[in-house]
C-alpha positions in Angstrom: -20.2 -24.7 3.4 -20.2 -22.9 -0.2 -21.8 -23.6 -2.8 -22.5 -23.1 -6.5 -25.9 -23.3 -8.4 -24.6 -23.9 -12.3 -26.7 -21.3 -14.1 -30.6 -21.8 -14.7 -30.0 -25.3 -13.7 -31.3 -26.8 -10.6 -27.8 -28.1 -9.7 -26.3 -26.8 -6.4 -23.3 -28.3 -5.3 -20.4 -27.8 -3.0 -17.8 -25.5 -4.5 -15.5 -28.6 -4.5 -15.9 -30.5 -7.8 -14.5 -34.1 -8.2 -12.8 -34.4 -11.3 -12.3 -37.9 -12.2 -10.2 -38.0 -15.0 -6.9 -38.8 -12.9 -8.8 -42.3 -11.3 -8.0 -44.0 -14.5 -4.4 -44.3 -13.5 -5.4 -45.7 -10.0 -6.9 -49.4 -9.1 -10.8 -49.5 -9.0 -10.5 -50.0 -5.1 -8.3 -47.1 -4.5 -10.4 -45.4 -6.8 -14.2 -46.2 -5.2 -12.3 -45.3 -1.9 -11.6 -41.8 -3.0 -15.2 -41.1 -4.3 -16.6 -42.6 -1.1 -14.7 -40.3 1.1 -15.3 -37.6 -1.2 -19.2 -37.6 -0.6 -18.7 -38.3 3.1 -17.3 -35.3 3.5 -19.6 -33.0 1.4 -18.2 -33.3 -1.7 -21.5 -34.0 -4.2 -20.5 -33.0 -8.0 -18.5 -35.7 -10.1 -17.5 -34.9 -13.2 -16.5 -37.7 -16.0 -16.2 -38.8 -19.0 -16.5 -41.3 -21.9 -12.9 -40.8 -23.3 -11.5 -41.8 -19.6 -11.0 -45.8 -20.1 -13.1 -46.8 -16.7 -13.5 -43.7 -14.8 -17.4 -44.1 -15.4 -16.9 -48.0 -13.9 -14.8 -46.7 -11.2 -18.0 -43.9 -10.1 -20.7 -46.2 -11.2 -19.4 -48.9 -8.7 -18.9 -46.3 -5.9 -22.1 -44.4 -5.7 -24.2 -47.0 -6.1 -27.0 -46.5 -3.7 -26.1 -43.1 -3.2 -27.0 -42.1 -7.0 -30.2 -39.3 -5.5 -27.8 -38.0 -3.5 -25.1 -37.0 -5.9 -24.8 -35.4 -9.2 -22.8 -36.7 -12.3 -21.7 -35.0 -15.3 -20.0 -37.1 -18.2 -19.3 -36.5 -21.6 -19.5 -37.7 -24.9 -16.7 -36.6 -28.1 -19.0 -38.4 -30.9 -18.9 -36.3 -34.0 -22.4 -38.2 -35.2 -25.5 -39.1 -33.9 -25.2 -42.6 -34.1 -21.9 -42.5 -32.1 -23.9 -40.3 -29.9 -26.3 -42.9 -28.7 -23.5 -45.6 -28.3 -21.9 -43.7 -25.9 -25.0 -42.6 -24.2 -25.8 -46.0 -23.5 -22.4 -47.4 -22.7 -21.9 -44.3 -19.8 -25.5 -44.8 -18.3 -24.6 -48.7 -18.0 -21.1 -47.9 -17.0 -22.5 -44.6 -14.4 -25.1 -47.6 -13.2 -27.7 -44.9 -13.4 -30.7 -44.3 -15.7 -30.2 -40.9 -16.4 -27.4 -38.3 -16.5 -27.4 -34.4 -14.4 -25.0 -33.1 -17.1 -24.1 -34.2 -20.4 -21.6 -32.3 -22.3 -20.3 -32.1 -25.7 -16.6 -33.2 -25.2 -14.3 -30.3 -26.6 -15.9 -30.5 -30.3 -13.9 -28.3 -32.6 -17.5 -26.4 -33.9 -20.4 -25.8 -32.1 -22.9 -28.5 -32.5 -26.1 -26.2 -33.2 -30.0 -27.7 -34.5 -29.9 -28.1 -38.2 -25.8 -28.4 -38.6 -26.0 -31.3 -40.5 -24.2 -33.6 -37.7 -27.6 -34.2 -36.0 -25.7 -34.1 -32.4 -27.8 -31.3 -31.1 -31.1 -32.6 -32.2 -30.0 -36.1 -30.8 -28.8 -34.2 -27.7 -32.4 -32.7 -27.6 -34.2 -36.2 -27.5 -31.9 -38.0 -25.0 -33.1 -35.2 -23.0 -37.1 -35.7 -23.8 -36.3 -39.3 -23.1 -35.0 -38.4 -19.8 -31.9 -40.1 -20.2 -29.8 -36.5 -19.7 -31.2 -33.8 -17.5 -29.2 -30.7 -18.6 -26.8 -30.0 -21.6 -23.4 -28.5 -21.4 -20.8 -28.3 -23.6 -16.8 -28.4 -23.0 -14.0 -26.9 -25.1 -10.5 -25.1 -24.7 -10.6 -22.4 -27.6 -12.1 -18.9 -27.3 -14.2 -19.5 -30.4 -16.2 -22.2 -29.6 -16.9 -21.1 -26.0 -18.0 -17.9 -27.2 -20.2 -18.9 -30.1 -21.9 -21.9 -27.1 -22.8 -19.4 -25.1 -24.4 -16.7 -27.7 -26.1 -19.5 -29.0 -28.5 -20.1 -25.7 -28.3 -24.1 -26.8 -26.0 -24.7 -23.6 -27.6 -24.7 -19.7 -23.2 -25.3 -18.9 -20.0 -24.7 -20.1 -16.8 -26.4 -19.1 -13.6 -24.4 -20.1 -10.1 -23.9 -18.7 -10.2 -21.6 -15.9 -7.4 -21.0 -13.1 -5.7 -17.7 -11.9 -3.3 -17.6 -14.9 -6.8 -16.7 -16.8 -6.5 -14.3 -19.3 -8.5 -11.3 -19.9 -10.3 -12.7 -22.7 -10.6 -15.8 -20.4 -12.2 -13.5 -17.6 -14.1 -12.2 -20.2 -16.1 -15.8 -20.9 -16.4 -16.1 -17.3 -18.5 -12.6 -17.0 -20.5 -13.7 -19.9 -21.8 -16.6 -18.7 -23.0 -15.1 -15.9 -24.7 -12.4 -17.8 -26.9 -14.7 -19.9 -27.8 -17.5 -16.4 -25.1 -19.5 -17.8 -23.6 -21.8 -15.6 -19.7 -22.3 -15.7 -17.8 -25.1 -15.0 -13.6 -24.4 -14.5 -11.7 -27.0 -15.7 -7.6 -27.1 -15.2 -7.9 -25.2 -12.1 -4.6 -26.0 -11.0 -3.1 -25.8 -14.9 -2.2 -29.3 -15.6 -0.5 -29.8 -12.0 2.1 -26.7 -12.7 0.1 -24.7 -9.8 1.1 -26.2 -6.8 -0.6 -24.0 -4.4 -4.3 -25.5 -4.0 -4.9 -22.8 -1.5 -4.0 -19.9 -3.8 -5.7 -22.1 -6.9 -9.1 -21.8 -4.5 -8.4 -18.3 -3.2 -8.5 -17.0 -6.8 -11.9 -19.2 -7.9 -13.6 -18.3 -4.8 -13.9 -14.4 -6.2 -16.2 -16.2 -8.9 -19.3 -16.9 -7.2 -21.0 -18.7 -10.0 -17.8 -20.5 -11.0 -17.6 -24.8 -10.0 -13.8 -25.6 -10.2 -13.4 -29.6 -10.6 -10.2 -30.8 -8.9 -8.8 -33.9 -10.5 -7.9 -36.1 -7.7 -5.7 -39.3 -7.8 -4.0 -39.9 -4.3 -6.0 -39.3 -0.7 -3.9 -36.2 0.5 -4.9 -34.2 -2.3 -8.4 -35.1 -1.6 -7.9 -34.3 1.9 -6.8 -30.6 1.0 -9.8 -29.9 -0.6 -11.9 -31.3 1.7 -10.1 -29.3 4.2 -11.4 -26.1 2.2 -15.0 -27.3 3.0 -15.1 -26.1 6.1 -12.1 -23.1 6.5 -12.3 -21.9 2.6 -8.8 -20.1 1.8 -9.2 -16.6 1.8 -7.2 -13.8 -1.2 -4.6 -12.9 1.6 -1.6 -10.5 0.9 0.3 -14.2 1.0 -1.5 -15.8 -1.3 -2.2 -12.4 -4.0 2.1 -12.5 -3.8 2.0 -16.6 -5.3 0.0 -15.4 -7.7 1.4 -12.3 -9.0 4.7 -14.7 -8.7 3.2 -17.5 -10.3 1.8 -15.6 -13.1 5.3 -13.7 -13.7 6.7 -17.1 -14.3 4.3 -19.1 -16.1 1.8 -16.5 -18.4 2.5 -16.9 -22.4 3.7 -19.7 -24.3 3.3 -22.8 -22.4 1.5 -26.1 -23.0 -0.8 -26.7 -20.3 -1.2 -30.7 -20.9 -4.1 -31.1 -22.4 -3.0 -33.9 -24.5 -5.7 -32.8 -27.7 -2.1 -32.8 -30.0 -2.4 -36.5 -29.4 -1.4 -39.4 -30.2 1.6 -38.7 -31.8 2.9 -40.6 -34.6 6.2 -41.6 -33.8 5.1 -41.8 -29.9 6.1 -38.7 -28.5 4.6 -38.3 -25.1 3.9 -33.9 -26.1 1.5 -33.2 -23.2 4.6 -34.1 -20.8 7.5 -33.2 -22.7 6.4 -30.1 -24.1 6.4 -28.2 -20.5 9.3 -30.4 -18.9 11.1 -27.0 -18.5 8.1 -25.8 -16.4 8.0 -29.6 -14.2 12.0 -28.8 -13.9 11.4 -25.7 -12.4 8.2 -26.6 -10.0 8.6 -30.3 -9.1 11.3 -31.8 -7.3 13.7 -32.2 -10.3 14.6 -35.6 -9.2 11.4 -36.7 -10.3 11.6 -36.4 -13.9 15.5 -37.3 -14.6 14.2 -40.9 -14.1 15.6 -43.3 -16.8 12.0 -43.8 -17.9 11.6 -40.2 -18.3 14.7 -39.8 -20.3 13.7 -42.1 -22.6 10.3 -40.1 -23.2 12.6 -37.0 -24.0 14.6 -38.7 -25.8 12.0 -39.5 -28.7 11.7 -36.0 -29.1 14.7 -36.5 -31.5 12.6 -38.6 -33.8 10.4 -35.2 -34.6 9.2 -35.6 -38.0 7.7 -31.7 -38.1 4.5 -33.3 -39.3 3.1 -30.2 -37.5 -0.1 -32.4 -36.7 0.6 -31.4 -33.1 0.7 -28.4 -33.6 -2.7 -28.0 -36.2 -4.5 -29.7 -33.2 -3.4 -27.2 -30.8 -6.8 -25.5 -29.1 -4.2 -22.8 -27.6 -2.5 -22.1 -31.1 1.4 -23.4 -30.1 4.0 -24.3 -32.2 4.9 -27.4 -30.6 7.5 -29.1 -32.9 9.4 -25.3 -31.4 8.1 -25.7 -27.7 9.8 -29.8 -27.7 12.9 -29.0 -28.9 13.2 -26.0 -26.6 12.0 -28.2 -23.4 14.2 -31.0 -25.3 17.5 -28.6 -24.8 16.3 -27.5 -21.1 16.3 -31.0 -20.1 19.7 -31.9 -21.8 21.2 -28.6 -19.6 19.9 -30.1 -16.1 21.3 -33.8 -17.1 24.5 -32.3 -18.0 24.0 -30.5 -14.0 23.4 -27.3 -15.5 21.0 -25.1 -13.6 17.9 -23.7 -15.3 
């Protein structure tokens, strides 16, 4: 079995992380299932957070009496020290624990440093005294932020977007965190669901020895392939290194990777969907998305107001009004039995 050992920490898990985000959209039993099975079969790192409705119920309720055996990582986007401690609380009762492995700044748009003036680092610092946290990590999509976290020292882990359409400045916060005994945590390892190839998606994180990727996992046979991986890890075959290259031809540049930070949008257009249809077209059965419920989600993009607050909020710098009304015109091709 391989492992990972995040950093300085004393956190050594199976390369498999569970990424529980996606177990919001599933029922609580279908959801304790899935985390059940997951740590039968070796699976020991469960990452969380605050800002997913009840994924903290759904883990608290499924690894009850199993808590010593596991470790659980949530998160907290409070932008003060008061909303700091509410959440704190509210994820320890909801995580039915008394203290957290990891807690992580959730995607903050500075770095919370000692002295800032927000008082989230120094109330980071305490929870940690307390015991209440064990290590402190920090999670973000833009290069700034990730960059200034880690030459700060403040941070034991970082979370940030890492998959094999990585760029080299992406790489390049990878090596760095292993320089300085940082440990890194890949989130988006399959970009949003537009890599379809777990095996390639593993292949490619496997060269990263001190890189954790967290799969999110809603349904059992996506658990089931990475559980498979436990025991015969995919290998960087000539097979494999050609769906990458491929993959990479296709999808490298300006694409939204579904995120959903330009959210909500005012007149309720659903962006981290619509704004990569053209991709989901191309890599998804197509029947899949020309649903009448999905036309109806595309058509909103017509109500556009340009506000451009989609696009300000942006942690990969896309003009997304542009990117809708280009996916917008893609989609209005296929219906019309046009091929992409």
């Amino acid at each position: 079995m391989v492992t990972v050992t995040l950093g300085k920490t004393n956190i050594t898990v199976n390369k498999n992380g569970f990424g529980a985000l996606p177990i919001q959209r599933i029922s609580k039993e279908a959801a304790i299932c899935l985390i059940k099975k997951a740590y039968q079969n070796g699976i020991n790192f469960f990452d969380t957070a605050r800002f997913y409705t009840d994924s903290e119920e759904k883990l608290g309720e499924a690894l009850k009496g199993i808590r010593d055996k596991v470790y659980i990582a949530t998160k907290t986007a409070a932008i003060t020290a008061e909303a700091f401690w509410k959440d704190l609380e509210v994820s320890l009762h909801n995580l039915q624990t008394d203290y957290i492995d990891l807690y992580q700044f959730h995607n903050p748009s500075f770095c919370p440093k000692p002295n800032d003036g927000s008082g989230l680092y120094e109330a980071m610092l305490e929870a940690k005294q307390q015991g209440k946290i064990r290590h402190i990590g920090i999670t973000n999509h833009r290069l700034k932020v990730a960059k200034e976290a880690i030459d700060s020292g403040l941070y034991e882990v970082l979370q940030f977007p890492f998959c094999y359409l990585a760029t080299s400045k992406d790489i390049e916060i990878v090596e760095k965190c292993e320089e300085v005994g940082m440990g890194f945590i890949a989130m988006k390892a399959l970009s949003g669901g537009l890599i379809t190839d777990s095996r390639a998606a593993y292949a490619f994180l496997a060269q990263y020895q001190q890189v954790l990727p967290i799969w999110g996992i809603q349904r059992e046979k996506e658990l089931d392939e990475f559980i498979s991986y436990i025991q015969a890890p995919p290998e960087m075959t000539q097979e494999i290194k050609h769906i990458i290259e491929e993959d990479r031809k296709q999808l490298l540049g300006e694409f939204c990777r579904g995120c959903g930070y330009c959210m909500p949008c005012p007149v309720g257009i659903e962006i981290n969907n619509c704004a990569r249809m053209s991709l989901l077209l191309r890599r998804s059965p197509s029947q899949l998305q020309l649903t009448e419920e999905v036309q109806k989600k595309m058509k909103k993009i017509e109500e556009c107001m340009h506000c451009n607050q989609c696009k300000s909020k942006c942690p990969y710098g896309l003009d997304t009004p542009t990117l809708l009304e280009k996916n917008y015109q893609d989609y209005k091709e296929v219906l019309a039995g046009k091929p992409l």
